[in-house]
SEVO-960661 format. One record per residue (C-alpha): residue in one letter; x negated, y negated, z. Coordinates in steps of 0.05 Angstrom, whole numbers, plus 32768, in hexadecimal, padded with zeros to 4 digits. Layout:
<rs>
{r "A",{X,Y,Z}}
...
</rs>
This chain:
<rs>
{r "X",{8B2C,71C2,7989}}
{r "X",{8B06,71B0,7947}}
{r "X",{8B37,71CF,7909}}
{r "X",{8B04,71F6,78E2}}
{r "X",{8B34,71F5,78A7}}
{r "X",{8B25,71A6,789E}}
{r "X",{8ADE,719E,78C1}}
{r "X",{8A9F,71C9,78B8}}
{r "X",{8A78,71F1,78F5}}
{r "X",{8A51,71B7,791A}}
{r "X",{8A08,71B5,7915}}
{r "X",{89ED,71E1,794D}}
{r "X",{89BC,71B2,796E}}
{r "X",{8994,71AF,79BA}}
{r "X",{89AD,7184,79EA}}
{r "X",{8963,716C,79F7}}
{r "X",{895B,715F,79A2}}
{r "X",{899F,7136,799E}}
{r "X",{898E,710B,79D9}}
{r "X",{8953,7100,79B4}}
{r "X",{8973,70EC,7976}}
{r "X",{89A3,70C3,798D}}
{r "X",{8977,70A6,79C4}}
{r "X",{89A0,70C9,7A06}}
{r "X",{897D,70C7,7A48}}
{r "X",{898B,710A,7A65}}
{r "X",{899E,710F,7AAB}}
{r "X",{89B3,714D,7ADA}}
{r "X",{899F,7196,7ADC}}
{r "X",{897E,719D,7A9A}}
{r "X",{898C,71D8,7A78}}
{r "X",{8978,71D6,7A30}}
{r "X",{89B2,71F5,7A08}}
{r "X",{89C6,71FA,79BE}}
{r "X",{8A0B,71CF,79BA}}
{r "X",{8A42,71F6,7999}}
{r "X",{8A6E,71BC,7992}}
{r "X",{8A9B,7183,79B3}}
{r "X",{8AE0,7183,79CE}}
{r "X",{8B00,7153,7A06}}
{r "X",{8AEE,7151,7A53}}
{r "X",{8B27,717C,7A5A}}
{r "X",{8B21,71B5,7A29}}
{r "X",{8AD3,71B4,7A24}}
{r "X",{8AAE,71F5,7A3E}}
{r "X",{8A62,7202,7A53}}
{r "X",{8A44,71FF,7A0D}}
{r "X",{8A6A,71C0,79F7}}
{r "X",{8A5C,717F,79F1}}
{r "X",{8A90,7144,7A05}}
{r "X",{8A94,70FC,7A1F}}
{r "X",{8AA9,70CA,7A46}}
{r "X",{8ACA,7090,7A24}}
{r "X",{8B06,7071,7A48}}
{r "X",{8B00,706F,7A99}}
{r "X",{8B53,7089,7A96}}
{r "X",{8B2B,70D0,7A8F}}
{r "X",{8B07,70CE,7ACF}}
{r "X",{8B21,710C,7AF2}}
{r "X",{8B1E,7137,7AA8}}
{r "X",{8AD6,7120,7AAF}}
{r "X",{8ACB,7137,7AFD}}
{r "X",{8AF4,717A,7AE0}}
{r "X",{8ACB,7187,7AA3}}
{r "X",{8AA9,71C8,7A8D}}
{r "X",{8A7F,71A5,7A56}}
{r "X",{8A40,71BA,7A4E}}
{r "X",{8A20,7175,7A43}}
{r "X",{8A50,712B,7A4D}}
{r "X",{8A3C,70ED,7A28}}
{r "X",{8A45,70B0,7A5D}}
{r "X",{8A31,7075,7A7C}}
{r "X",{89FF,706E,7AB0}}
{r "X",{8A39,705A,7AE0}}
{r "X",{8A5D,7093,7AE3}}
{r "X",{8A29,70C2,7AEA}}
{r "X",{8A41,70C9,7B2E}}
{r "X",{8A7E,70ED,7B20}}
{r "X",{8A60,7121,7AE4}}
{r "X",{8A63,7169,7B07}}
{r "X",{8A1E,718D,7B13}}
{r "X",{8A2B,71BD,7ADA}}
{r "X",{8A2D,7186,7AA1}}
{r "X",{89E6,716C,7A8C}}
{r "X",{89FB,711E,7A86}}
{r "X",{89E6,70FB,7A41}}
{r "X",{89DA,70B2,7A5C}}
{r "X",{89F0,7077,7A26}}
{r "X",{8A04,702F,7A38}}
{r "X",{8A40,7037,7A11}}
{r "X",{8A5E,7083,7A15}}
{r "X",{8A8F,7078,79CE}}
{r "X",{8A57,705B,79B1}}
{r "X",{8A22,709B,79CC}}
{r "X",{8A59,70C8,79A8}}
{r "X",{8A5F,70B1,796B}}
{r "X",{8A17,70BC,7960}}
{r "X",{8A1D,70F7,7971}}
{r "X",{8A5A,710A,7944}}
{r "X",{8A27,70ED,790B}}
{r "X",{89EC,7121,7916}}
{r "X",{8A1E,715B,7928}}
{r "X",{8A4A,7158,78F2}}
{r "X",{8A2E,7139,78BB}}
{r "X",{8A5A,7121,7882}}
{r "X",{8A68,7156,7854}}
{r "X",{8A3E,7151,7816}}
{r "X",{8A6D,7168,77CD}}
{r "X",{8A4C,7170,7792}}
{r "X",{8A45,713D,775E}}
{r "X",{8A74,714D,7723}}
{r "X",{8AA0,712A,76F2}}
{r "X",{8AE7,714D,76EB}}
{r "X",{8B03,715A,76A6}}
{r "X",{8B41,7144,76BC}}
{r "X",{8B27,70FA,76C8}}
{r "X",{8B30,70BE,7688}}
{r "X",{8AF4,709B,7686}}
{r "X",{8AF1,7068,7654}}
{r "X",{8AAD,7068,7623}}
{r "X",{8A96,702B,7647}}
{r "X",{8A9D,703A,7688}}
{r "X",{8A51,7048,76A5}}
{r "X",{8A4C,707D,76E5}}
{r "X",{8A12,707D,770B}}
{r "X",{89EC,70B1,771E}}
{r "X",{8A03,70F7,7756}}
{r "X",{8A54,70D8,7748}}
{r "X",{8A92,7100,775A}}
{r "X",{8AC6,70F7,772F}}
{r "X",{8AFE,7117,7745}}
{r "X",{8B4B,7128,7720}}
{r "X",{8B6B,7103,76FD}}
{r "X",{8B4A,70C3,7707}}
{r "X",{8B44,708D,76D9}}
{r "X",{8B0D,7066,76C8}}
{r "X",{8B17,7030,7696}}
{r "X",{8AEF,7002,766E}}
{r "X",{8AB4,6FE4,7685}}
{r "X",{8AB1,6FFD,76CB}}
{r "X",{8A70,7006,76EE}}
{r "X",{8A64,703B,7717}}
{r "X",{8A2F,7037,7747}}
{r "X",{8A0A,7075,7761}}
{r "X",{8A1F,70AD,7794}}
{r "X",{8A5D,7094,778F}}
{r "X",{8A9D,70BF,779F}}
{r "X",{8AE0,70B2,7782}}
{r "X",{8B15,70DB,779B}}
{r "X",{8B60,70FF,776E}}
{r "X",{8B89,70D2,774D}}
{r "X",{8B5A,708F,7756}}
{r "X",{8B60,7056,7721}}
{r "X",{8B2C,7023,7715}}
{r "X",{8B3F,6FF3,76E3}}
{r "X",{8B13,6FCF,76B8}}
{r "X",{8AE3,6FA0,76C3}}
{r "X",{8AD7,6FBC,7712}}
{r "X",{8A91,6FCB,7726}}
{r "X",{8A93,7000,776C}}
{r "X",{8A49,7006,778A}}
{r "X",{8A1D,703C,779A}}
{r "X",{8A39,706A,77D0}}
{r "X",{8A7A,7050,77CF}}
{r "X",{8AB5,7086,77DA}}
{r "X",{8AFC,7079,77C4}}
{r "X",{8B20,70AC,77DD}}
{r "X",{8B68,70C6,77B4}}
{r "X",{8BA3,7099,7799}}
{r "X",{8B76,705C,779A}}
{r "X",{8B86,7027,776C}}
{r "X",{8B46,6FEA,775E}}
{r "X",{8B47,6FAE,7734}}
{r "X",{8B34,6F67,7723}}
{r "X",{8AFA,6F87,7761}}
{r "X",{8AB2,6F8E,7771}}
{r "X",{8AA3,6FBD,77A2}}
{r "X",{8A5B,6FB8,77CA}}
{r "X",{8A32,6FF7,77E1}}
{r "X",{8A51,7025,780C}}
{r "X",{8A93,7016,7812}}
{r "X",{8ACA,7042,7828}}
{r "X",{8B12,703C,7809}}
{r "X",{8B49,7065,782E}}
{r "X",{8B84,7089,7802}}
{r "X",{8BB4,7065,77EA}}
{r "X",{8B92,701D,77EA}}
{r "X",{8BA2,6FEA,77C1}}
{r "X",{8B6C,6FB7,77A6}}
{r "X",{8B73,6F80,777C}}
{r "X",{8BBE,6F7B,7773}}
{r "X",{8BDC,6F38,775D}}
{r "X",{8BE9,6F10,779C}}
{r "X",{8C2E,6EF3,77AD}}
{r "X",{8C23,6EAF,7784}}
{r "X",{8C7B,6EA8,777C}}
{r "X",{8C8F,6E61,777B}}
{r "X",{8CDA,6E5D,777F}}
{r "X",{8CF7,6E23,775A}}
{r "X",{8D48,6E2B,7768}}
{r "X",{8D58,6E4B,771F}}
{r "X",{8D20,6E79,771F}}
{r "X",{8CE3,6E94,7739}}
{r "X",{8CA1,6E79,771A}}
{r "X",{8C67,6EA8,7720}}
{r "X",{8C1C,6E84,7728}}
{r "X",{8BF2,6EBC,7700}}
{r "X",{8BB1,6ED2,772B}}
{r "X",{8B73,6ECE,770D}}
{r "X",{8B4A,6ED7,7749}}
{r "X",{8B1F,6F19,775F}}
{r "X",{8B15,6F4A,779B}}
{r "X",{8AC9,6F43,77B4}}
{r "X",{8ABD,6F77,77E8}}
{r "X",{8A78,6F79,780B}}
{r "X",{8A4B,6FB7,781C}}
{r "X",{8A64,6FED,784D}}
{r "X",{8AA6,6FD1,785A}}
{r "X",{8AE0,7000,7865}}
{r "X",{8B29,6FF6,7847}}
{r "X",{8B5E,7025,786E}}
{r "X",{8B94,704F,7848}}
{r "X",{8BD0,7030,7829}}
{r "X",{8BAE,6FEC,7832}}
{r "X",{8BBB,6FAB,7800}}
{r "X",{8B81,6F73,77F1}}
{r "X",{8BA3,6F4B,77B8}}
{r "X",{8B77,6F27,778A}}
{r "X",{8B69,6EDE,7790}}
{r "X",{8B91,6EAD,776F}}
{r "X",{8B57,6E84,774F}}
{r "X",{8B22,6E8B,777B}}
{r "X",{8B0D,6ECD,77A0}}
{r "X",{8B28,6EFD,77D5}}
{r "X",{8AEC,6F06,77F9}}
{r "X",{8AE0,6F41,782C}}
{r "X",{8A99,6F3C,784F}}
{r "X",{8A66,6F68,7865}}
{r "X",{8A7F,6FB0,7899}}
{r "X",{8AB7,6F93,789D}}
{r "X",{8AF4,6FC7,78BC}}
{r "X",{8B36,6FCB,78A1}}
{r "X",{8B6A,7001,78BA}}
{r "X",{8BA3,7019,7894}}
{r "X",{8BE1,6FF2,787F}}
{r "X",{8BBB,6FA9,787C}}
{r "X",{8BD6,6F75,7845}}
{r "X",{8BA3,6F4A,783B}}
{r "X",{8BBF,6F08,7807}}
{r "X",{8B97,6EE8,77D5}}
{r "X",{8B5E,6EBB,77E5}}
{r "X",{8B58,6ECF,7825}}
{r "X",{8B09,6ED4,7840}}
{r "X",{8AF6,6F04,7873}}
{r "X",{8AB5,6EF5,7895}}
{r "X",{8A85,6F33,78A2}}
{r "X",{8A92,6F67,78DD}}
{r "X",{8AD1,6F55,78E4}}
{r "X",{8B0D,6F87,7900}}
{r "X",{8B56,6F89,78E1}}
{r "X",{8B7A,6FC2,7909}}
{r "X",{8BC0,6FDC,78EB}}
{r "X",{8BF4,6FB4,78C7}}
{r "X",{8BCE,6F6E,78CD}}
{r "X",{8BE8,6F47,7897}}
{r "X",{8BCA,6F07,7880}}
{r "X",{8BE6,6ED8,7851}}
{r "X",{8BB9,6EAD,7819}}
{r "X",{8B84,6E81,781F}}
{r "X",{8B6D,6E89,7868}}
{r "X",{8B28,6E93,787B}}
{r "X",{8B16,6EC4,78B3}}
{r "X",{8ACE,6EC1,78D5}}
{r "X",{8AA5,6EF1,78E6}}
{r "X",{8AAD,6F22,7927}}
{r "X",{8AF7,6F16,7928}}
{r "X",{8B1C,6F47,7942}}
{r "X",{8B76,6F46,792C}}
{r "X",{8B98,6F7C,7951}}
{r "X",{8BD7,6FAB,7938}}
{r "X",{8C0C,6F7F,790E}}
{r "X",{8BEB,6F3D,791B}}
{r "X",{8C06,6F0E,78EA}}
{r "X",{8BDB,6ECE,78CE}}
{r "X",{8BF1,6E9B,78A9}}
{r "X",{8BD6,6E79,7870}}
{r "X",{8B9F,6E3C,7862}}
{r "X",{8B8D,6E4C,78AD}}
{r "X",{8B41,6E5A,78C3}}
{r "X",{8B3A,6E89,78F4}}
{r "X",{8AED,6E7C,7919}}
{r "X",{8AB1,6EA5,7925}}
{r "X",{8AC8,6EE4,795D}}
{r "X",{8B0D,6ECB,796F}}
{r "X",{8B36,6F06,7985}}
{r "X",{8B8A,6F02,7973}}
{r "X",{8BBE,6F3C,799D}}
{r "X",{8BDF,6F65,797F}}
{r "X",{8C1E,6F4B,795F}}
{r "X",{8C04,6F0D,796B}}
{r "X",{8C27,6ED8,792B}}
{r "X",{8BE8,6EA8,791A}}
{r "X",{8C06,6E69,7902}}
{r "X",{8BCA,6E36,790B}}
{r "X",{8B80,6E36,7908}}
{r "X",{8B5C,6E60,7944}}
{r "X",{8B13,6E3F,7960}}
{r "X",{8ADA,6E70,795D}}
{r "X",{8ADC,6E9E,799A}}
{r "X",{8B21,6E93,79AE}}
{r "X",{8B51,6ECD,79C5}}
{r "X",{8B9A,6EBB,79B9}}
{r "X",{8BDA,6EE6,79BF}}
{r "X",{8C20,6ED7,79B5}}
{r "X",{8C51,6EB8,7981}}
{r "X",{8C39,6E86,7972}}
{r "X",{8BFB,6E99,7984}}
{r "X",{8BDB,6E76,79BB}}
{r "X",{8BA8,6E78,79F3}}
{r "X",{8BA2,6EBC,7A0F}}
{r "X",{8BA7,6EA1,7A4C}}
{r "X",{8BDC,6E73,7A3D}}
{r "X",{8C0F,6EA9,7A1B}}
{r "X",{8BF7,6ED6,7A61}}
{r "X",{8C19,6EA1,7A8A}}
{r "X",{8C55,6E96,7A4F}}
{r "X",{8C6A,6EE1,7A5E}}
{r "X",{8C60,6EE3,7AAB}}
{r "X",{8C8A,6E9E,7AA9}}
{r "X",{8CBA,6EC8,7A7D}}
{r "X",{8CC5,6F06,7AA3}}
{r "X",{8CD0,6EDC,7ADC}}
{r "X",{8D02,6EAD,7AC1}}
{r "X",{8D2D,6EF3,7AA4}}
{r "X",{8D1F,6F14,7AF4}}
{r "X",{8D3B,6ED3,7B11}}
{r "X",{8D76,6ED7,7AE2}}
{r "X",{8D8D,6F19,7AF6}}
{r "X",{8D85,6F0A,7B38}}
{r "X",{8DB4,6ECD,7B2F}}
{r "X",{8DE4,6EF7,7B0F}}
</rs>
């Protein structure tokens, strides 16, 4: 069930005018109503609208009471009569849409709080939310529409573009933000990277001179770190995804479209491609390259380069196949132990 306390009532919409929104071919016993909402396969009732995302849910989905089911062409065969079937070749996908037209992102009013500091030569652009207590110091640009949520700090010199939205207990500096970018609370951007050289009597620190470049429509999760480069940049490309708890060091490159799921960390001066994809707590190591689409595990430990379009796994990280046939040859080796013992 969809808390009304934290989401507004969906947009009430025909089945037949969403499937032609979101391009839906509409299959079954048609019946034309006015969608009241979504919930799962499970909870769903005659006026609702759900999907079918993960096979696993197969028998919630030959179950359901949903009015109208998002899904694939191939398992048309198990929706029940009373569901009118909203065809799309990928069902998650067909949802998401969906979600976009239904409940549209909620529009606040543009405003400047009187709590927030905003230095004299800081420049806002036009329909801004400013919200408490947030700091704005000298020569920031602001560029339009943008959003910047309680407690934020930009420090000087940053430049955030038009329709960005910072949400609360952000700090930003030594950045440049593109257009549309979304930074989750508690991120932390443009930090001094870990340049610590230890000598034996004391600990020399290399001072970072480098910036944060972030391209348009990227997305930085909460609590995340990108540190500043050393001397040249730390460069994050084009919708690129990054979930919450990611330390990114300095100098690293991240190629555009690229997917960094939870507590990835990756140390200086490596380049990522594009299309790469580093699963929960992968850890990369530094002056690497890691090519165009390769895939790493999760908790995979990247210690050398990775070719474009490889999948590895495993620490070290190898050949998925490879570390498949290390951890079969494993739990075998441990079986035929025991059953020595």
């Amino acid at each position: 069930m969809i808390d009304r306390n934290f989401y507004e009532e969906p947009k009430r919409i025909k089945v037949s005018q969403l499937a032609a929104i979101c391009g839906f071919k509409l299959v079954g016993e048609i019946r034309d109503f006015e969608i009241s909402g979504v919930a799962t396969l499970k909870d769903a009732i005659n006026d609702e609208l759900s999907f079918l995302g993960n096979n696993k849910y197969m028998d919630n989905l030959k179950n359901t009471l949903a009015g109208a089911v998002i899904i694939t062409e191939a398992n048309l065969k198990h929706l029940p009569q009373n569901s009118v079937g909203l065809v799309y070749a990928n069902a998650t996908i067909g949802y998401a849409k969906a979600l976009k037209i239904m409940y549209p992102d909620e529009t606040r009013s543009p405003s400047i709080c009187s709590t927030a500091s905003i230095h004299e030569t800081a420049k806002i652009g036009a329909n801004c939310r400013i919200e408490d207590h947030v700091v704005l110091k000298e020569n920031v640009e602001i560029g339009d529409c943008v959003t910047i949520g309680s407690n934020s700090i930009i420090e000087k010199g940053c430049k955030i573009g038009s329709g960005c939205k910072i949400r609360h207990n952000v700090t930003i500096s030594h950045s440049i933000l593109g257009d549309n970018v979304l930074v989750n609370s508690g991120a932390r951007i443009g930090e001094s990277g870990f340049g610590i050289i230890p000598t034996g009597k004391e600990m020399v620190f290399v001072k970072q001179l480098g910036r944060v470049i972030i391209g348009n429509r990227a997305r930085i999760g909460a609590n995340t770190t990108i540190d500043r480069g050393s001397i040249q940049d730390t460069v994050i490309g084009d919708d690129v995804v990054i979930d919450n708890l990611v330390q990114i060091g300095h100098n690293v490159t991240i190629g555009e479209r690229s997917i960094l799921v939870a507590q990835v960390g990756i140390a200086g001066s490596t380049k990522i491609g594009n299309d790469v994809v580093l699963a929960g707590q992968v850890g990369v190591s530094g002056h690497i390259e890691i090519g165009d689409r390769a895939i790493a595990a999760a908790k995979s430990g990247i210690a050398s380069s990775v070719e474009a379009g490889k999948i590895v796994g495993g620490i070290p990280a190898v050949d998925v196949d490879i570390w498949r046939r290390q951890a079969a040859f494993l739990k075998m080796a441990v079986t035929k132990r025991k059953q020595m013992k």
